[in-house]
N, C-alpha and C positions, 0 to 999 in steps of 0.2 A: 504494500500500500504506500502510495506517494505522498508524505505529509504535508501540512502547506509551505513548512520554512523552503522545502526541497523542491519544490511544485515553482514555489516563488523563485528559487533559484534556477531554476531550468528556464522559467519567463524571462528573467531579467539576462541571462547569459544568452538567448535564442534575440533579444531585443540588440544585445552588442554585437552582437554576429551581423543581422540584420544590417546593423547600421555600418559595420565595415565592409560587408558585402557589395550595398548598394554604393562605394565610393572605391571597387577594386574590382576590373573585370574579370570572367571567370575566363577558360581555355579561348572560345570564343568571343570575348568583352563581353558578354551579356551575363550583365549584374543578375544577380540568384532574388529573388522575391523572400520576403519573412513568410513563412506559412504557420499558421498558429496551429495548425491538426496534428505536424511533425511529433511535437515533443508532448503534446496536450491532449490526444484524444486518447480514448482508450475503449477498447471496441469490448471489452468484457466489464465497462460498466455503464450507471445510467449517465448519459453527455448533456449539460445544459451548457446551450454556447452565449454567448457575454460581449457586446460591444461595451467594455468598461468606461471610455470616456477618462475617468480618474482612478491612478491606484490604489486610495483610500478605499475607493469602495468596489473594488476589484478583491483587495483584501478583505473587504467583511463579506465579502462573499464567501470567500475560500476560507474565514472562520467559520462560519456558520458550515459547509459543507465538510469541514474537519470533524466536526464533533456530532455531526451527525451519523461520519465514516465511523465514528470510535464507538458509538454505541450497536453497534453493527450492519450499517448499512440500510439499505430498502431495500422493497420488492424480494424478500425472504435472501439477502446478504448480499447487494449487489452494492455496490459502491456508488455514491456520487461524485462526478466528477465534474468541474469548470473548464471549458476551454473558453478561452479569455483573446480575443484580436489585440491586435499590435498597437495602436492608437489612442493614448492618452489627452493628448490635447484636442479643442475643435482645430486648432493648426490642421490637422492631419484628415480633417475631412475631402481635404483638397486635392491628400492624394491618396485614400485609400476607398477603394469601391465597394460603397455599404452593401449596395443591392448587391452584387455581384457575391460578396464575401458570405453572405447572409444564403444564398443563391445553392454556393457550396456546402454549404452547413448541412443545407436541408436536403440537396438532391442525392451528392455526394457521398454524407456523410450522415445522414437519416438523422438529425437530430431535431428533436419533438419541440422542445420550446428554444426561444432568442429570448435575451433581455439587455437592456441598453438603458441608457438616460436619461437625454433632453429629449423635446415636444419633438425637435427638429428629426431625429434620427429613430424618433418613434415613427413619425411619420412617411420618411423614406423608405423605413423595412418594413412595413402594412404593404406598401406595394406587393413587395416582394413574399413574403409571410401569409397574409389573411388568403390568396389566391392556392396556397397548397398546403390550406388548413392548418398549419404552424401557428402553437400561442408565442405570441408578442408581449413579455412583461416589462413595465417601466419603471425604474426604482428612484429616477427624478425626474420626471416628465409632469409637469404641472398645468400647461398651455389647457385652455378650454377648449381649445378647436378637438382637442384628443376626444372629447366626447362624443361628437354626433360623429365620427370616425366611421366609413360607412364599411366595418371590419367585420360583420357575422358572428360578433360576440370574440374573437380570438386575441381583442389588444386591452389588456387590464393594466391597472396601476399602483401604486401602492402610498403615494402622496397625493394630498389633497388638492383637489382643483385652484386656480389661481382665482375662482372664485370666490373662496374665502381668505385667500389671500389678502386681493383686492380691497375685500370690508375691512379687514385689519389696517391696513394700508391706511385706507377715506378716514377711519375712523380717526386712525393717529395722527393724521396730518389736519383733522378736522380740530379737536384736539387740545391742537400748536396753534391752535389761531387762524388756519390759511384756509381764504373763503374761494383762491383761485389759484390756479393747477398749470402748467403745462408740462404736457411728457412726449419724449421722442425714443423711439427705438430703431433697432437693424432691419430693414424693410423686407428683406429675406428672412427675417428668424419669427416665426409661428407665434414663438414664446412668450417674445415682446408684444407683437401685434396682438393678441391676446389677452395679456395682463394687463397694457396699460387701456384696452378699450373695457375691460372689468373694472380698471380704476375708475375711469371715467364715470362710467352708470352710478358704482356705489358713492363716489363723491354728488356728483350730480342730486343724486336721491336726498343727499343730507341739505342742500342748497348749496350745495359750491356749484364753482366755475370752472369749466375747463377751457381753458383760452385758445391749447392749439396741440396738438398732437403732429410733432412732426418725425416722419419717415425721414433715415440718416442712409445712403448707399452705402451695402455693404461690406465694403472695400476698404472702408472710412476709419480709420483709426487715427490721425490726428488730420490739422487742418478743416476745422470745426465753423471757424471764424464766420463764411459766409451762412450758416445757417442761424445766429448768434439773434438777428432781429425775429426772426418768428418765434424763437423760445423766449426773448428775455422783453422787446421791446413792448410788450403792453404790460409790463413788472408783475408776473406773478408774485403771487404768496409761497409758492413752493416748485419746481422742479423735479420731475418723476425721472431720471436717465434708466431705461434698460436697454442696456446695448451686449450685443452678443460675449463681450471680454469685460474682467473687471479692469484688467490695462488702456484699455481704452474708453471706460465710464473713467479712470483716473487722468489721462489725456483730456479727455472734454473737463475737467471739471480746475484741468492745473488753466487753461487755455482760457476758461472762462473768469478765470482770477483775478482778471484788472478792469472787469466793463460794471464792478461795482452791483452787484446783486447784492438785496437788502431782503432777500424772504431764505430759504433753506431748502436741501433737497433731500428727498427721498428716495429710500433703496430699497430693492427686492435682494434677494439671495442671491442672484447674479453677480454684486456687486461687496459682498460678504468671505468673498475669495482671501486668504493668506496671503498679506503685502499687500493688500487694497488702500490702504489708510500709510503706508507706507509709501508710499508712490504720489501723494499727494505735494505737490512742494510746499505749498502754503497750509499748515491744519486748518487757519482762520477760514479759509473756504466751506471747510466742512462743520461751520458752529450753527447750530441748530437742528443738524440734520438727524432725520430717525429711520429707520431702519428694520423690517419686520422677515424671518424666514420661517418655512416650516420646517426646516432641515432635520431638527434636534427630536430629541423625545424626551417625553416629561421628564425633566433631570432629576428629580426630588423621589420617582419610582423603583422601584428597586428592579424590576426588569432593567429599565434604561441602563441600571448602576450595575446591574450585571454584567449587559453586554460591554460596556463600557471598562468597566475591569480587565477585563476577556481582550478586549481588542488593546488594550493599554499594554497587556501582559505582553501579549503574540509581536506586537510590533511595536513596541517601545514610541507610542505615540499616541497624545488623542484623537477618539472618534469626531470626526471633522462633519460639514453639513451632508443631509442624505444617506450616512455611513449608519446606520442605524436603520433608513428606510432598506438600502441595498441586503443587510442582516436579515431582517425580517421579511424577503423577500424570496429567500431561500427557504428558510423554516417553515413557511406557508407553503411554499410549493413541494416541500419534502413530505408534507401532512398532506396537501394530493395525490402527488404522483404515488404515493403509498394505498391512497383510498381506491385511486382508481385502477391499479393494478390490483387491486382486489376482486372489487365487482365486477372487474372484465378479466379475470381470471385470467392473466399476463403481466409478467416480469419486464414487460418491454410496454409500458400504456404510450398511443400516440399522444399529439399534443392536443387533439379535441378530447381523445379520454380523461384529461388533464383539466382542461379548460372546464367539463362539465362535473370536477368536484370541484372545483376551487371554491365557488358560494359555499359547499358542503361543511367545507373546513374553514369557512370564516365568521358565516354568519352564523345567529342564534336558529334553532336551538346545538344545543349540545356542549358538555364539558369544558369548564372555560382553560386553557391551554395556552401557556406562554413557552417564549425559547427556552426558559432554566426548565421547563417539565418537556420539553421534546420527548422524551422515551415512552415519558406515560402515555402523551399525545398519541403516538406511533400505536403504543399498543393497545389504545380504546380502538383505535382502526381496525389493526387485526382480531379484535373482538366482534366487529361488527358493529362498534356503537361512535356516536356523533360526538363529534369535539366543537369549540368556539375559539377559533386563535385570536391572540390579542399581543400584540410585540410590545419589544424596546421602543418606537415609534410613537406608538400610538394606541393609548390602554384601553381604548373600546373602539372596535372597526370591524367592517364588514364591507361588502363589495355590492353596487347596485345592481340594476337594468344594463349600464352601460360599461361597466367594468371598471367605475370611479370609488374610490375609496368613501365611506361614510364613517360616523361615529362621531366622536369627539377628537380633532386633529389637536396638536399644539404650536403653538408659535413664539420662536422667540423674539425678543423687542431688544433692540439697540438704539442709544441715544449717543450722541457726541460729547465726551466729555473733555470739559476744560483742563483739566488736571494733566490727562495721558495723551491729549490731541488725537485721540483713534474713538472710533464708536467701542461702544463696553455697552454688553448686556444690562438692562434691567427689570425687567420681568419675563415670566414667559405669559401668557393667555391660552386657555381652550376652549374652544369654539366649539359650537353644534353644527356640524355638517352634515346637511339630511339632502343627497340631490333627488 
């Protein structure tokens, strides 16, 4: 059995390879391609394959699949395994072929479910995915568009819609005082388009103003200047940036520093990235700003402070935004592909046998089932009896009509503080999300 330190090691030695490959021709000069199947698949156990996007949450994946390897496996001792793609940043969207990569997973290499991140690359592998019945899971995909997704039920998610985000959002900026709004995003990115047309409504609803929502090309990472009178020149009260990078909401925002803005801006999670607030050259820019994500899970829970322990232990680092959803991602899908290899009486369930326990193992009724009780979980299944999972994440959830998370979501709150010149958490909030 391949543990994860070991697993991780073969990842990150097949990524150096990779990268010196692609800068050394072979016999022929034709640079050799990274293939994630090489070192990663393994054809005597179950395969879930993983656009990671980040390896925070690459890694709580491969805890969560560790420890559920140690209690002995699924599907009566099969192993699960992660095959994990080569691409870490959206840098690399540019040059690594989702559909394509996704394409092989499935025809190539029979693998039942994909899971990946953002709205954007949810949305890319639906193409690819929903057409040859492969479930699609999202472990940060928040965009609203994900929902009316017209996927036959096979694209689920495990964060909450930027629909409540957005309330969070109106609310905190309603608040601070600010009775008017303008926000711009990447006119390509789902995510932005999305969220800040959610902020809108729920500000709008409380009597604010939205003055302009303006589309930034998404190419645009500095040289900001000409767009500078549609955001600033009727003074809003607050400043929404979701732009696809947090280095480049930190460019608009170093750029914006001398044309004297007197209201403050707001942030989604995008913009919550390690070195965000570092990157700013002026902190003054950033004094009043607030700042809302659901990334985290109730910190005060003792699931969360499990998992949390767990992942601290394994890789000598805190659990970072989303690393908690990606956790609890795995452990819900280990509690079906267990159910549904039961009732269809096979060690190998597709990704529809899959997709049609998932509600089983999340919603009420049945046993209420967290990641520290996995085994017990496991074994009401093999019992024949119903579980209710509830994560690190998010301590009451279940999954709709549309494969959107409900329950009570959490959200944490940051404000800018004068003290440390960087936003600092100060509360979290749990919301009722019922879609």
């Amino acid at each position: 059995m391949m543990n994860t330190k070991k697993q991780l090691s073969y990842y990150l030695i097949s990524l150096a390879l990779a990268a010196l490959l692609s800068g050394c021709g072979g016999g022929e000069d034709t640079p050799l391609a990274f293939d994630p199947f090489v070192d990663q698949f393994d054809a005597n156990a179950y395969n879930l394959g993983f656009f990671p996007l980040y390896p925070y949450r690459r890694d709580a994946k491969l805890l969560a699949a560790e420890q559920i390897n140690a209690i002995g496996g699924l599907l009566g001792g099969k192993r699960l395994n992660i095959v994990a793609t080569n691409f870490q940043t959206a840098d690399a969207f540019e040059v690594i072929d989702l559909q394509e990569t996704a394409r092989k997973m499935i025809e190539d290499y029979h693998i039942p479910i994909i899971g990946t991140g953002s709205s954007y690359v949810v949305k890319k592998l639906a193409e690819v995915t929903v057409p040859r019945k492969t479930l699609l899971m999202g472990d940060s995909s928040t965009s609203p568009s994900i929902t009316n997704l017209d996927d036959n039920d096979f694209v689920f998610r495990i964060p909450p819609s930027d629909l409540f985000g957005a309330q969070v959002l109106a609310e905190l900026a309603w608040q601070a005082g600010a009775r008017s709004c303008t926000s711009l995003y990447t006119e390509t990115d789902s995510y932005g388009a999305g969220l800040t047309q959610a902020f809108a409504d729920s500000f709008s609803a409380k009597g604010g103003t939205v003055l302009n929502n303006v589309a930034l090309p998404s190419n645009l990472s500095t040289g900001f200047g000409q767009y500078f009178p549609e955001i600033y020149l009727s003074q809003p009260d607050c400043v929404f940036p979701v732009l696809l990078r947090s280095t480049t909401t930190a460019n608009f925002i170093n750029e914006a520093s001398s044309i004297g803005f007197n209201g403050f801006y707001i942030f989604s999670d995008a913009a919550l990235a390690a070195g965000f607030t570092d990157s700013i050259a002026n902190s003054d820019s950033l004094r009043g700003s607030i700042a809302a994500t659901p990334g985290f899970g109730l910190r005060d829970s003792f699931e969360y402070q499990h998992f949390a322990a767990l992942y601290q232990a394994q890789f000598q680092q805190e659990a970072l935004n989303f690393t908690a959803h990606a956790y609890d991602l795995i452990m819900v899908l280990s509690l079906a592909i267990e159910r549904a290899g039961i009732i269809n009486n096979t060690d190998n369930p597709t990704g529809e046998m899959v997709r049609d326990s998932l509600r089983a193992v999340m919603n009420p009724p049945g046993e209420p089932i967290a990641p520290s009780q996995i085994a017990a979980g496991l074994e009401l299944i093999r019992k024949g009896q119903e579980v209710d999972f509830y994560g690190a994440s998010n301590a009451d959830m279940g999954w709709d009509a549309n494969g959107d998370v409900v329950g009570a979501p959490v959200y944490d709150v940051y404000h800018y503080s004068e003290a440390s010149g960087k936003l600092e958490q100060t509360q979290q909030i749990v919301i009722a999300a019922d879609l």
